[in-house]
BARO-235768 format. One line per 10 residues: number of its first residue (from 1); for each residue x, y, z of C-alpha. Coordinates in steps of 0.1 Angstrom, whole numbers, plus 2048, in hexadecimal, padded with zeros to 3 digits. Example, Ala and Ser with C-alpha at 12.3 -4.5 7.8 and 13.67 -1.06 7.14 Angstrom:
BEGIN
1	87B 7D3 84E ~ 889 7F5 847
//
This chain:
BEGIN
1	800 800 800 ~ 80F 820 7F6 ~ 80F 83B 815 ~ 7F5 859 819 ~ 801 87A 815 ~ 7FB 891 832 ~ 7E0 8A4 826 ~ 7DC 8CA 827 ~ 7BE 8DE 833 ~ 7A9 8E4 814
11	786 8F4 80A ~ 78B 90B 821 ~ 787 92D 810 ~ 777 91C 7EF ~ 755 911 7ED ~ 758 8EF 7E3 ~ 748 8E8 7C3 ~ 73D 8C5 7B1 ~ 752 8B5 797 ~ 747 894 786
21	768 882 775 ~ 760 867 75E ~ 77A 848 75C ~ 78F 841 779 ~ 7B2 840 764 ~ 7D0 850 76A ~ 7C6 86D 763 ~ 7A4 86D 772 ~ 7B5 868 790 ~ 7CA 882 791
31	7AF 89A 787 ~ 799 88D 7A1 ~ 7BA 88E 7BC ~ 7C1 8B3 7B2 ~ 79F 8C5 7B4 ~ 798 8AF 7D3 ~ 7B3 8C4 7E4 ~ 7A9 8DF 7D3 ~ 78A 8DC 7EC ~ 774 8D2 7CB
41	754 8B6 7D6 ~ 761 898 7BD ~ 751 87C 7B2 ~ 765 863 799 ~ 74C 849 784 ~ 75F 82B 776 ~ 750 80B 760 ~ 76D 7F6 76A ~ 76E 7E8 78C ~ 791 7F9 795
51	7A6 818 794 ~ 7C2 81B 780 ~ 7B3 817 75B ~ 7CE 80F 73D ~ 7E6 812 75F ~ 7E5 7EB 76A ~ 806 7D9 778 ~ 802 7B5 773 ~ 80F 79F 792 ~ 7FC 77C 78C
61	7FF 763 787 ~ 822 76C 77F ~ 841 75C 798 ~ 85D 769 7AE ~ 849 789 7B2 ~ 851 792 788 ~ 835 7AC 77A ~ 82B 7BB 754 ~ 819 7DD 750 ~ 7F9 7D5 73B
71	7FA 7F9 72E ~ 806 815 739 ~ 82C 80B 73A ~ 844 825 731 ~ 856 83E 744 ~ 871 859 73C ~ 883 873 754 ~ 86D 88A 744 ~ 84C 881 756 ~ 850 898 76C
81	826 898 779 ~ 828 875 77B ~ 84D 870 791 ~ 842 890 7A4 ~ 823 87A 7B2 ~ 83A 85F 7B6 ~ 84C 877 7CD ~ 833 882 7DD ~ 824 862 7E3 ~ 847 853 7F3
91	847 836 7D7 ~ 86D 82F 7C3 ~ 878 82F 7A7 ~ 899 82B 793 ~ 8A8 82E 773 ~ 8A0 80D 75E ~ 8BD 7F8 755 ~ 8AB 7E3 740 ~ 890 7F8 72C ~ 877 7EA 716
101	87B 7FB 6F5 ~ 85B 803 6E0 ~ 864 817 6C7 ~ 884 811 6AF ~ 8A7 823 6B5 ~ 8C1 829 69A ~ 8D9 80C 693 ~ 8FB 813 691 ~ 90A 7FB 677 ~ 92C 7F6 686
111	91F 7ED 6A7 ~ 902 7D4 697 ~ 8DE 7D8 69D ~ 8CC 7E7 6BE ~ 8B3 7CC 6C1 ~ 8AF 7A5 6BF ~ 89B 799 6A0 ~ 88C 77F 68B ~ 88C 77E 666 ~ 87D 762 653
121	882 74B 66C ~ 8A9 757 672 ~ 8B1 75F 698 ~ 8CB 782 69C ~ 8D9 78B 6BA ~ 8D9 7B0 6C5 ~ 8FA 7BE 6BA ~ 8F7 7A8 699 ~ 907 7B8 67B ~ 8EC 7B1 65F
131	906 7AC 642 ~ 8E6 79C 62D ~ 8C3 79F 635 ~ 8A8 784 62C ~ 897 797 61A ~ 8AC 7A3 601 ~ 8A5 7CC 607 ~ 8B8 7DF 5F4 ~ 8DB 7ED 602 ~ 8D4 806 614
141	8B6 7F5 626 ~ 8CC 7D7 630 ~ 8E3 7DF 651 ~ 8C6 7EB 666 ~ 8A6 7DD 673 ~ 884 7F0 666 ~ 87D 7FF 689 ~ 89F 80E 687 ~ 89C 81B 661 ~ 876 825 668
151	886 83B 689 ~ 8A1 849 672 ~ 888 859 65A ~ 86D 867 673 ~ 88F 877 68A ~ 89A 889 668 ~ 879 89E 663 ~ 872 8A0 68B ~ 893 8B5 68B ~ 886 8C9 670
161	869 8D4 681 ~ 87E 8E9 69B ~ 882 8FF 682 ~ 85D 8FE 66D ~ 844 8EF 688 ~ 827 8FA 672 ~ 833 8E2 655 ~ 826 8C3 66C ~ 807 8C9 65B ~ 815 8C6 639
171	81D 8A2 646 ~ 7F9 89C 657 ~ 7EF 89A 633 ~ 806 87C 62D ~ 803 859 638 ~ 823 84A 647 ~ 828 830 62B ~ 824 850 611 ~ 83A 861 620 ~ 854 845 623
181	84D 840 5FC ~ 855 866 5F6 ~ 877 85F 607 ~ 87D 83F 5F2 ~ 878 81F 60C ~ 871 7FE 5FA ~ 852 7EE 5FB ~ 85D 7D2 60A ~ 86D 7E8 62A ~ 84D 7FF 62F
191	83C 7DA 632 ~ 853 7D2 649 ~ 850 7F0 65F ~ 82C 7E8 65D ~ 82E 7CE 678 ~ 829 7DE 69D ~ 82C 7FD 692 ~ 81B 80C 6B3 ~ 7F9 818 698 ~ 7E1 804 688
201	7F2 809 665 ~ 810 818 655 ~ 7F6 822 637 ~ 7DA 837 64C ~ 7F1 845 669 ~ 7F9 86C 663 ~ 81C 872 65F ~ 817 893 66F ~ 805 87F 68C ~ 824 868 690
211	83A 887 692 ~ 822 892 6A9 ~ 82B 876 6BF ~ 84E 878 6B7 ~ 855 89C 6C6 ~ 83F 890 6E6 ~ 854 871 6EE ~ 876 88C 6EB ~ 865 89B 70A ~ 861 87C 719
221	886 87E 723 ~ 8A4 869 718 ~ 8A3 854 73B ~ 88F 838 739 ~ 881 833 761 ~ 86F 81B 770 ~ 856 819 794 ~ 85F 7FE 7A9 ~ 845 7E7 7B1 ~ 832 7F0 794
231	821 810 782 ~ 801 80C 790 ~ 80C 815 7B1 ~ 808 835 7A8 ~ 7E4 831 79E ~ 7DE 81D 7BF ~ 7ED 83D 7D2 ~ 7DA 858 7BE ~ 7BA 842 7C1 ~ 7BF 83E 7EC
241	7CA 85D 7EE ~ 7AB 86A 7DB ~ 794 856 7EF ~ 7A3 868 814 ~ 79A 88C 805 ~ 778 882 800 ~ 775 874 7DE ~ 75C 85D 7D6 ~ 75F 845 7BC ~ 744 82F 7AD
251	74F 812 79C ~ 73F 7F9 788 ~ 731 812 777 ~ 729 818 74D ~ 722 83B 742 ~ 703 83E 72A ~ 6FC 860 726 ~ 70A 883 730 ~ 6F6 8A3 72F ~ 6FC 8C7 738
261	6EB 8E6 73E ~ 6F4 908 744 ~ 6F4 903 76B ~ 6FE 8DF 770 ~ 709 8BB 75F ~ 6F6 899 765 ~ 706 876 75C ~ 6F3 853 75E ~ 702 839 75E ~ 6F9 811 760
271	701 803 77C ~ 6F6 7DD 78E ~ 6D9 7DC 76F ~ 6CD 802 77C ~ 6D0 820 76E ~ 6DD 83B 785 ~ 6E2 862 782 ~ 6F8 87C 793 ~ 6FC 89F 78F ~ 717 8B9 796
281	727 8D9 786 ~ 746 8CC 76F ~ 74C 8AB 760 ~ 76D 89F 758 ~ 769 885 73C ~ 786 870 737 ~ 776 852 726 ~ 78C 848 707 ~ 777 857 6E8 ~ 779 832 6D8
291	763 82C 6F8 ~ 753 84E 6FA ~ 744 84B 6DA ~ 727 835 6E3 ~ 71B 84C 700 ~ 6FE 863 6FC ~ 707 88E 6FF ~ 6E5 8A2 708 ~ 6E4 8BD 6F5 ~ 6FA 8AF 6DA
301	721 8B7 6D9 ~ 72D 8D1 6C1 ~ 739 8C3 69B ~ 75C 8C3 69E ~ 75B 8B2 6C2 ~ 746 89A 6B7 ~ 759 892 698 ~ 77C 890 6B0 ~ 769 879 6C2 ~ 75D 85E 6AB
311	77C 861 694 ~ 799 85E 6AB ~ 7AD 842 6A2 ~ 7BC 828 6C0 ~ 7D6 811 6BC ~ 7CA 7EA 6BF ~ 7E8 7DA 6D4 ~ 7DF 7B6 6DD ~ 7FC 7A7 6F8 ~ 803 783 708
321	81C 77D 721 ~ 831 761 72A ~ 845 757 74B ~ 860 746 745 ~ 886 736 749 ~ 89A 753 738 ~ 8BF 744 73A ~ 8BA 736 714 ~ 8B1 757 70D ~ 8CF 76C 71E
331	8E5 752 70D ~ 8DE 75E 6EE ~ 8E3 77D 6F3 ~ 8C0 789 6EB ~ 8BF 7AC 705 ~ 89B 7BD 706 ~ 882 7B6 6E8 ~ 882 7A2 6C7 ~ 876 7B2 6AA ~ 866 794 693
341	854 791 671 ~ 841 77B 680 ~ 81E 77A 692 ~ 831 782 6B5 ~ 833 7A0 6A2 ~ 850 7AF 6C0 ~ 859 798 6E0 ~ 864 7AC 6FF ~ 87A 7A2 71B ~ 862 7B3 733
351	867 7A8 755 ~ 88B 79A 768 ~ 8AF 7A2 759 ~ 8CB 78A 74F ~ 8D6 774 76E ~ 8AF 76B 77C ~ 89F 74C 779 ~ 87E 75B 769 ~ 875 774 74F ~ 852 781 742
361	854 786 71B ~ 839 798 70A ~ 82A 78F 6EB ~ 81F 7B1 6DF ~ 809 7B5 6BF ~ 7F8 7D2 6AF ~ 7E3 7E0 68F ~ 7DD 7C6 675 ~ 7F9 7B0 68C ~ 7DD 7AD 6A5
371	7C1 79D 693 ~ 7C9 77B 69A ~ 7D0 77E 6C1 ~ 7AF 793 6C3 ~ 796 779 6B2 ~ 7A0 764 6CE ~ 795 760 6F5 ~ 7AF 764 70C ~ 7B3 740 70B ~ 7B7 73A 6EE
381	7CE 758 6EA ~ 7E6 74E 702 ~ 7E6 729 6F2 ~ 7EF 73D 6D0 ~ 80A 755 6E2 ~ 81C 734 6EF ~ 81E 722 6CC ~ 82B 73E 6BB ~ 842 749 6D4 ~ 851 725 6D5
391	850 723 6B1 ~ 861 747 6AD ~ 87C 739 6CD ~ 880 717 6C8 ~ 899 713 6E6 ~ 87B 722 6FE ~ 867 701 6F9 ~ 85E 6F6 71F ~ 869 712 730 ~ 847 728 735
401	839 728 753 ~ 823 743 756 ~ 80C 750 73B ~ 7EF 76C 737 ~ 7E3 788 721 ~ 7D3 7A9 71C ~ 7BE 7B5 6F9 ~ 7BD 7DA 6FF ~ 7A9 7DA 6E1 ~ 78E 7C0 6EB
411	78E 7D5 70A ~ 76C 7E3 70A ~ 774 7FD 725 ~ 794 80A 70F ~ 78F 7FC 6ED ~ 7B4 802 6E1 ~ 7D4 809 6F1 ~ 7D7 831 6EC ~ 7CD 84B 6CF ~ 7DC 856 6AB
421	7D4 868 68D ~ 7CF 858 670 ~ 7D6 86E 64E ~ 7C8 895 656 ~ 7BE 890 678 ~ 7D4 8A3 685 ~ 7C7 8C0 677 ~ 7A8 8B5 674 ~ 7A0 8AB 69C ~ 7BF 8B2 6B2
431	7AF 8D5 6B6 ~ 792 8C8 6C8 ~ 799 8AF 6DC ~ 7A1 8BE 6FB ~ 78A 8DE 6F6 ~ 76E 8DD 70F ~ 749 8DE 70B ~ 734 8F3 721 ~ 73A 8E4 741 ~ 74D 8C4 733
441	772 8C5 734 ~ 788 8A9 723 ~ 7A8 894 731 ~ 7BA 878 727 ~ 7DA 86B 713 ~ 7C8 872 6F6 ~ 7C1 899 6FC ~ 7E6 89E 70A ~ 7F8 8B7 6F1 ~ 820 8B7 702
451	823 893 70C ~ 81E 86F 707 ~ 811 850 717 ~ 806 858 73E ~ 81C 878 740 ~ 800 886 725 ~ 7E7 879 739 ~ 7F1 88C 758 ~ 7FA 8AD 742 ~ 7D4 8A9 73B
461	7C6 8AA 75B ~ 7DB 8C7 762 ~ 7CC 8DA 74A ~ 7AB 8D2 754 ~ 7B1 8D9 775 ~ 7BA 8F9 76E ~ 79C 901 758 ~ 784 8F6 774 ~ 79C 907 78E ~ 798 92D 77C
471	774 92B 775 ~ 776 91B 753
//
């Protein structure tokens, strides 16, 4: 249990007014922790039947006390919200040693390539210096894995937006693989940079969208850190903490429909087969809009906030994990992911570090990649993860202990793993994502502007704190 803050005097000199947040994420729980010490009456409604949202830490059924984040995973030494509630809350942290990479870095040919992969069936170590490649690329494609060619291209035009920011709009107009095209990548490599690509597709993401993300993640730090125990101790502290100012939280509960009028806000919601209805000033919706979409706004939103709202794009990312022996694994030399062309899609070394008995490795699909995993059960999912990581890792055969899994697209709460922008959206809904209506203000990853991942979720509770806090 993470300690409790001693807590100031508040509402003293404010009268407190009511504030509904919807969705009990990361950054519904700091929205509901800051007004509540802002003396602000808060009451938090939530469909799952815990706090935390996208922000799970996954400790069974796993052994030797070894954990996977479900979602919300990465931290830099540029979250500087979320280690300030770390902080605050007494819980540590320390630089990881071990980081799990997502994205692709830049290979350096004399020194081989930065990740592990597998290509047509052919096992490379990380450091490997790809004198060939398997699939017969041209030249210039051949000493460095897609990831790492992809990253070279996007780091090229992000450093020319220091100097023309306005031109990311030029690129919004572009798809990723049209843009590669322009700059003369092979078919064959945009294919391959196709495969867990962190969108749903190289052809329908915005190029200006993925610089978008590009110039966030630089904020993000160059430190990759990590919260022992587990990120979602930082939900767990927000959430108690929350709770001893006075927060009440309602759990269990589906949001149906959300109406406003010029003096107050009223939310039902469907809860044990009934259909209940509270009132207050504010709301704070922070409902993904892939979920958000099928709930009912009295009077009707404005155009452009409904049209960001049914048309924002989230990543399908479809995961199974799988405890296991990890010495065959350290032998080889294999460090912290695979990148494969097969339907693993990218293997991560998620959990443990060379010298332990266990590690947890991560079977992480997305887009088109996850179609398989997600027409399964979790059953039969996990079953399917197994084979394929056996038949991808050979020398893994009998060493799995542990298995589970997580389809954040099948999850109907979330219904993908974060936002993008597919070709124009950027232009076309960025604008109005975060703009509130009436007395409905907006937070989550997805209306963050500075940051990525949970630090954007935090920078957008901020902000709506702020609007409530001056009268907005």
């Amino acid at each position: 249990m993470s300690s409790i803050l001693a807590l100031p005097f508040v509402g003293l000199f404010k009268p407190a007014r009511s504030v509904l947040v919807l969705g009990a994420g990361l950054s519904g729980l700091s929205v509901a922790y800051e007004l509540a010490l802002r003396g602000y009456k808060v009451t938090v409604i939530e469909a799952r039947d815990y706090a935390g949202g996208r922000v799970f830490t996954l400790r069974k059924p796993f052994l030797n006390n070894q954990y996977v984040e479900l979602g919300g995973e990465l931290i830099g030494d540029g979250y500087k919200r979320f280690l300030k509630y770390a902080k605050d809350f007494s819980i540590e942290f320390e630089e990881n040693q071990n980081p799990v990479e997502t994205g692709g870095s830049v290979a350096n040919p004399q020194r081989g390539i930065t990740s592990s992969a597998i290509l047509k069936g052919r096992l490379f170590a990380v450091g490997t210096i790809l004198n060939e490649n398997p699939y017969g690329l041209p030249e210039k494609e051949t000493m460095d894995l897609p990831p790492a060619i992809l990253f070279r291209h996007i780091a090229s035009v992000v450093s020319e937006l220091r100097t023309n920011p306005s031109k990311i709009f030029d690129y919004d107009r572009l798809s990723l693989a049209d843009f590669l095209r322009k700059r003369g990548v092979s078919e064959q490599m945009i294919k391959l940079m196709n495969i867990s690509l962190n969108y749903n597709s190289i052809e329908t993401v915005s190029m200006g969208g993925v610089l978008w993300d590009a110039v966030r993640r630089v904020s993000a730090g160059t430190k990759p850190i990590q919260i022992i125990g587990g990120n979602d101790r930082i939900t767990k502290a927000l959430f108690e903490n929350s709770v001893r100012l006075g927060v009440k939280f309602i759990f269990q509960a589906e949001v149906k429909r959300i109406s406003q009028n010029p003096s107050s806000v009223r939310v039902s919601f469907l809860k044990n087969g009934k259909v209940e209805t509270v009132e207050a000033d504010k709301i704070v919706c922070t409902i993904p809009f892939s979920v958000l979409r099928e709930i009912i706004f009295e009077p009707n939103l404005p155009e452009s906030k409904a049209k960001a709202i049914n048309e924002l794009a989230y990543t399908r990312i479809t995961k199974v994990f799988l405890q296991a022996e990890r010495a065959a694994w350290d032998e080889r030399n294999l460090g912290a992911a695979i990148w494969t062309d097969t339907p693993c899609e990218r293997i991560f070394n998620s959990a443990g570090k060379k010298g332990d008995k266990f590690g947890i490795f991560t079977i992480w699909t997305e887009g088109a990649g996850a179609e398989i995993p997600e027409s399964m059960n979790d059953r039969e999912r996990i079953v399917w993860g197994q084979r394929e990581f056996v038949k991808a890792l050979p020398f893994m055969k009998g060493r799995i202990q542990r298995r589970a899994t997580k389809s954040w697209t099948l999850d109907k709460y979330a219904r993908g793993a974060y936002a993008h922008f597919k070709v124009g959206q950027l232009a076309s809904l960025q604008p109005f994502l975060k703009t509130p209506v009436g007395r409905i203000h907006f937070a989550g990853e997805h209306t963050a502007e500075k940051m990525p991942g949970m630090e954007g979720a935090l920078e957008s509770a901020e902000r709506v704190v702020a609007e409530i806090d001056s009268g907005g």
